[in-house]
N, C-alpha and C positions, 0 to 999 in steps of 0.2 A: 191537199190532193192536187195534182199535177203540179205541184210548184217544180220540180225539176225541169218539166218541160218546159212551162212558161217562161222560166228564167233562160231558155237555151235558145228560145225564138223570139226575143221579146223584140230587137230591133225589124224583125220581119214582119212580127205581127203589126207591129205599131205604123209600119210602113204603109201597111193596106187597109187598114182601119184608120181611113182617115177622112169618111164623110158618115151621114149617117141611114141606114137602112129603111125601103119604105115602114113610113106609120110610127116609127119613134118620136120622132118628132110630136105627132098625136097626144103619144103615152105622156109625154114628157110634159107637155102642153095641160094637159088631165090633171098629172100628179103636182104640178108648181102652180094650179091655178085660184089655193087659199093660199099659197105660200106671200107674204108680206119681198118687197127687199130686204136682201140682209136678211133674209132666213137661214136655218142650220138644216144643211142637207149630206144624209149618211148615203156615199156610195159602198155598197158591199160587194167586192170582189170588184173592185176599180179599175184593176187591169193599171196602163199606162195613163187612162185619167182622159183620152182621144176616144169621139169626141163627145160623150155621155156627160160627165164633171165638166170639161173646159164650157161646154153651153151652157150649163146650171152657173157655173163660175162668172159668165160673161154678162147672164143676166145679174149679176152681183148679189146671189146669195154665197152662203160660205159653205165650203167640200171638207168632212171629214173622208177620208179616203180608204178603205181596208182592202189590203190585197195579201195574197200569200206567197207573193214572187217579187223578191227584193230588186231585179231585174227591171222587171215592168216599172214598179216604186219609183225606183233610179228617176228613169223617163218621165215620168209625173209629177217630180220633185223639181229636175230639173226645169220642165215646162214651166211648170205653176208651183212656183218657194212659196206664193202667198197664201197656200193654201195646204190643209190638214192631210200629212200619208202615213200609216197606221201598217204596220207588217203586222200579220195576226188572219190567223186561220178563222174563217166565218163560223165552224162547226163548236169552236169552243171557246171565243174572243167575247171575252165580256165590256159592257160601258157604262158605267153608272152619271147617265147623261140623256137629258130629249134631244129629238129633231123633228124639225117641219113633215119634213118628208123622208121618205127612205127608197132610195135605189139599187134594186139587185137584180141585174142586168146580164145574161149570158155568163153568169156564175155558178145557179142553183144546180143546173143541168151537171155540175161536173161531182156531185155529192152524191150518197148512196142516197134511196130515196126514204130511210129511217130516220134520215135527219132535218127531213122537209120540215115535218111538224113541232119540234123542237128550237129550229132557227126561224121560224114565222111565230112564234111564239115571243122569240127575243126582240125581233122586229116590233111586235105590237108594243114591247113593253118599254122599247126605244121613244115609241112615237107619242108627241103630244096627243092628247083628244081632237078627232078630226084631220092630223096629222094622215098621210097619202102614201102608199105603197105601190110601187111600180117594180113588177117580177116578173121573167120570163122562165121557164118551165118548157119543154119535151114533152113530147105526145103520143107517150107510151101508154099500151091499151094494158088492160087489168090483169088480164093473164102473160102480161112479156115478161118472160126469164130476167131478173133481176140484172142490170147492168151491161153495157156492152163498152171496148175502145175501138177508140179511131186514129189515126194517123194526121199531123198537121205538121205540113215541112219538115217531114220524117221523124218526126217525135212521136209519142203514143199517147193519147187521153185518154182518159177516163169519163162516159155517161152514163149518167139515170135520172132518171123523172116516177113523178105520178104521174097515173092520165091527168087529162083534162078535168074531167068531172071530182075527180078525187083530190085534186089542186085546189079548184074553185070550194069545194069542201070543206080541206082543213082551214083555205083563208077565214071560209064563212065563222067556220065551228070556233076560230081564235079570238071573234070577236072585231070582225072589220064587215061593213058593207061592202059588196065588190061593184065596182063602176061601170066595169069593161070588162069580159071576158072573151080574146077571140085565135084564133087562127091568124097569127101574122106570118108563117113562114108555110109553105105546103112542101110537105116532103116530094124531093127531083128525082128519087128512084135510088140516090147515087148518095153520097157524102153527106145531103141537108136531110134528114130524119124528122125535120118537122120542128116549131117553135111555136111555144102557148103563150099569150100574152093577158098579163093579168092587171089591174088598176083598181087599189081599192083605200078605205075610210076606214080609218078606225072608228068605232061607235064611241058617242062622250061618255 
């Protein structure tokens, strides 16, 4: 989903996404903090790999990469060759493989929200025991009409979420302790709709 556009702004996006947003750091901090060096860390929906992977990369564990925009890819490949980039749609990309950790980052939000419970599912079953999940989620309340898009450098996306409560939920219901659940973005009236930031544990 949105792979056309990503591929159509991927030099612009990558342009501006090039520090990182309050309190990631935090998340990031959370989820790599049983990670060993040289752990195996799954970004999902990696975008260009800036700069979510290149940190994880810098502390020198290792990035498998999945993205749905060959575009982005390109950029991530060319950045970091040392490292894993994976074309493959999150909603049906299988891996019969563990990771320390799993990151899915300003991705989930761009799926119908049918498919939340299904790919947290896939993620638990990615992740070693103990293994850490960092997911950001949209902060759609229970009763909003299924889906809306939005415009970015004249392209159209695609959004949806569970609420909050309903996010924090399914992670619970999948089989993960949750760490952190909080409000990292407050919707500005205008374009930002708000971001839920999630941090959680798989149980052993």
């Amino acid at each position: 989903m949105n792979r056309a556009s990503y591929d159509a702004i991927a030099e612009r996006f990558h342009a501006i996404r090039i520090g990182f947003r309050p309190k990631e750091t935090v998340y990031l901090s959370l989820l790599l903090d049983p990670v060993k060096t040289g752990g195996k860390v799954l970004d999902l929906g990696c975008g260009t790999g800036q700069p979510i992977a290149s940190h994880i990369a810098e502390l020198g564990h290792h990035i498998t990469g999945i993205d749905g925009s060959e575009a982005m890819l390109a950029i991530a490949r060319e950045r970091m060759p040392e490292q894993r980039w994976i074309h493959g749609q999150m909603e049906d990309f299988e891996l019969d493989e563990t990771f320390d950790a799993v990151v899915c980052w300003d991705s989930l939000f761009h799926m119908p929200r049918q498919f939340y419970q299904p790919i947290i599912r896939k993620i638990h079953r990615w992740l070693v025991p103990g293994g850490r999940l960092m997911v950001s989620s949209g902060i759609m309340v229970d009763d909003t009409p299924e889906g809306f898009t939005d415009t970015m450098f004249g392209h159209e996306f695609y959004y949806d979420s569970l609420s909050p409560e309903q996010m924090v939920a399914v992670i619970e219901q999948t089989g993960f302790k949750v760490l952190l659940a909080e409000m990292c973005n407050i919707p500005d009236g205008g374009r930002d709709k708000g971001k839920w930031a999630t941090v959680a544990e798989k149980l052993a």
